[in-house]
C-alpha positions in Angstrom: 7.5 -20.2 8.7 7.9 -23.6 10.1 5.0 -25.1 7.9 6.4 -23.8 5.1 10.3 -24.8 6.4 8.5 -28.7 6.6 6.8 -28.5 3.4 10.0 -27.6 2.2 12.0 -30.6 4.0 9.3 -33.1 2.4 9.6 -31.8 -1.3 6.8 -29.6 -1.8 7.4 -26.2 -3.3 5.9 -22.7 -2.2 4.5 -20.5 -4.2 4.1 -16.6 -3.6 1.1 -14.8 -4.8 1.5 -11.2 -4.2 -2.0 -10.2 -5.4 -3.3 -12.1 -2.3 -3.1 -10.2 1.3 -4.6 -11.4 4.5 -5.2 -8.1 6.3 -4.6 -8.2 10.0 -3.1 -6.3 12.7 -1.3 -7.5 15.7 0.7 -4.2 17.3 1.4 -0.9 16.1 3.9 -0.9 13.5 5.8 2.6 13.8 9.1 4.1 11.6 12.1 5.4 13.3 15.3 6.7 13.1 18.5 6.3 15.0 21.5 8.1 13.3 20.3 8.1 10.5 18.7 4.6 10.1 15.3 4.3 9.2 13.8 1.1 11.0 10.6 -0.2 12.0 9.2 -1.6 15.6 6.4 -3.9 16.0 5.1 -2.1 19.0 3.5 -5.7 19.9 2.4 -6.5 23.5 5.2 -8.4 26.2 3.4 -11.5 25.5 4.1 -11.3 21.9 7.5 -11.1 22.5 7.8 -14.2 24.6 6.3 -16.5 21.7 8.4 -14.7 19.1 11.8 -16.0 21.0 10.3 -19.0 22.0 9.3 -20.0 19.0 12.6 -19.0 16.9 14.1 -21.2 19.2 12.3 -23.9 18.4 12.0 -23.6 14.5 16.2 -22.9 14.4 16.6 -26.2 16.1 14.4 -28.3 14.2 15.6 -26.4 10.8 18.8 -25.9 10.5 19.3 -24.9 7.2 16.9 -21.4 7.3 17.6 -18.4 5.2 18.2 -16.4 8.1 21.0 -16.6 11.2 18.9 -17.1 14.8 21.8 -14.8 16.8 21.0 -12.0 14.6 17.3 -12.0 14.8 17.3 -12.4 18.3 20.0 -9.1 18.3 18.3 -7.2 15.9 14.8 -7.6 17.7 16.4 -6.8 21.3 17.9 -3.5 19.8 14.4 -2.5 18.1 12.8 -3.1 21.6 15.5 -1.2 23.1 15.5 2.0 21.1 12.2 2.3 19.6 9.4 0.7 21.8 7.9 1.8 25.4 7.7 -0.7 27.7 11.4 -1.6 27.2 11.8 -3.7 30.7 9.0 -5.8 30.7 9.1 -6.3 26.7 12.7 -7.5 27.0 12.0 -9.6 30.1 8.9 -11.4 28.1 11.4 -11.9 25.0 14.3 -13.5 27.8 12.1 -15.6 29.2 11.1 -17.1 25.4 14.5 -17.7 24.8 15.2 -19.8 27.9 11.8 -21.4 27.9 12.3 -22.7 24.2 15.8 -23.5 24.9 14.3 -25.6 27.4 11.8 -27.4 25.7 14.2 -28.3 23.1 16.6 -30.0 25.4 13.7 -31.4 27.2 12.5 -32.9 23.8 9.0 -31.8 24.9 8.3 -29.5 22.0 7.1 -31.2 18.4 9.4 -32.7 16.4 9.6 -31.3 13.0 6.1 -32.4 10.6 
């Protein structure tokens, strides 16, 4: 996202191809359902988590006109951790810790600024 979010900022355009794929796997996506609602968990590893808050921390400061509101993100992920994936504690601890760390380096001024 935030290569795209600076190409963006310096007047380029993006272009979607949808009969191009990169095939990878990071995880184990899995489908659940809480009253009702059908919703999907990463299933990612605690370390995954950290650099996913971290780094939406960063990207929301640097860009603050995204498609997309940081707060419910950062919600929505924490609930999908809390009701669908095992290792609850330490995933949520990992995904804390991003968000204090990145809060961090953006008041420090030690992460990038934007491209």
């Amino acid at each position: 996202d935030d290569f795209c979010f600076a190409l963006r900022d310096n007047g380029w355009k993006i272009l979607q191809i949808n009969s191009v794929a990169l095939e990878h796997q990071i995880g184990n996506p899995s489908l659940h359902t809480l009253f009702g609602i059908k919703y999907y968990t990463d299933s990612y590893p605690p370390f995954r988590y950290y650099y996913i808050a971290r780094n939406t921390q960063i990207v929301c400061h640097y860009y603050k006109d995204l498609p997309y509101n940081k707060n419910h993100l950062i919600f929505k992920k924490s609930l999908k951790i809390l009701f669908g994936e095992d290792q609850k504690c330490s995933k949520i601890l990992a995904f804390l810790r991003g968000l204090i760390e990145g809060r961090k380096l953006v008041k420090s001024g030690l992460c990038r600024n934007k491209i």
